[in-house]
N, C-alpha and C positions, 0 to 999 in steps of 0.2 A: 282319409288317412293323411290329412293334411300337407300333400307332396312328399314326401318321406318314400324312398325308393326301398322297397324289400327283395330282397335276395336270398336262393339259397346257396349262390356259387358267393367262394372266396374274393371273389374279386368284381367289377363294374367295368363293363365293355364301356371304352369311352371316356370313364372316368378316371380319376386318379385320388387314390383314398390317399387325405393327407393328416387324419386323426383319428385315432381310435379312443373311444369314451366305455371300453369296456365292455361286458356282458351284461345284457340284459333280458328280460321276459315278460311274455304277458300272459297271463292265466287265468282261464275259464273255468269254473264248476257250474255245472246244471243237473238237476232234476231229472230223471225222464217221470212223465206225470201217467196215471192210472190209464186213463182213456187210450194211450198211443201203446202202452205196454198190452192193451189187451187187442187193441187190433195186431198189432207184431205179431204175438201169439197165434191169432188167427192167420196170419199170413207165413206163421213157421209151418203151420200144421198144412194148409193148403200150396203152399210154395209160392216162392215169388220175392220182390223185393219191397222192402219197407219203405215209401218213401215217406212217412212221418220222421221215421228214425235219422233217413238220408236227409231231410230236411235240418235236422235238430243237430247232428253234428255241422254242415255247412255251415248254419248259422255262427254255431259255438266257435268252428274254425275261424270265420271271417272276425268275430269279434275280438279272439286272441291275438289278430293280426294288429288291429285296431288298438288293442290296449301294449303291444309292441312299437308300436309306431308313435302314440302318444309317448311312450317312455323316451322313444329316441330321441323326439323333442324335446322334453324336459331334461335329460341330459348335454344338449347343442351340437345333438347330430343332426345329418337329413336324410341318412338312409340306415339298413340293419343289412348286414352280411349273415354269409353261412345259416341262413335260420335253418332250424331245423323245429317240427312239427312231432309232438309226440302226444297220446291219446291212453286214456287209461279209466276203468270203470271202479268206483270205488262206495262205499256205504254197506248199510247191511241189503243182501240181496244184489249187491250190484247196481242202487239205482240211480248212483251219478254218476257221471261223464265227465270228466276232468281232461282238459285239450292247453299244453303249456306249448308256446312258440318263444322259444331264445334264437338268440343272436350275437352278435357283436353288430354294438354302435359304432358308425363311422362319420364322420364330415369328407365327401366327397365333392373336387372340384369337375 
């Protein structure tokens, strides 16, 4: 994440925001793929926790972060304030994963 400081609080202990470049976001869609849907299944029916599934958002989360923090850059911030993290299933069936992380880009000294 190329130095870029994320945050979900308003503000940077320490720093001092001295520019704001606006809102920005980075968003993820994924798949979930056959194989992981039918063990899930299996792990509804027997109980317990998915960690395929727990894997596959993780990832999706980290990478939203990633394509946030590239944005900051390319606007000449070096951090993102206030992010906020939201997750949403969408397709026929439900079988994608949509994970959007916004923010406000800052230049903090």
């Amino acid at each position: 994440m190329q130095n870029v400081i994320l945050a979900t609080t308003p503000t940077l202990e320490g720093k001092q925001i001295v520019n704001y470049h606006g809102v920005i976001s980075g968003e993820v869609i994924t798949g979930i793929n056959f194989v992981k849907d039918f063990f899930a299944n299996i792990r509804n029916f027997v109980g317990g926790r998915s960690g395929s599934y727990e894997k596959e958002l993780v990832q999706a989360r980290e990478k939203a972060l990633e394509e946030l923090a590239d944005r900051a850059i390319s606007v000449g911030a070096n951090a993102v304030v206030g992010i906020d993290i939201d997750y949403e299933v969408l397709g026929q069936n439900n079988g994608m994963l949509m994970i959007i992380a916004t923010g406000t880009a800052v230049t903090a000294v």
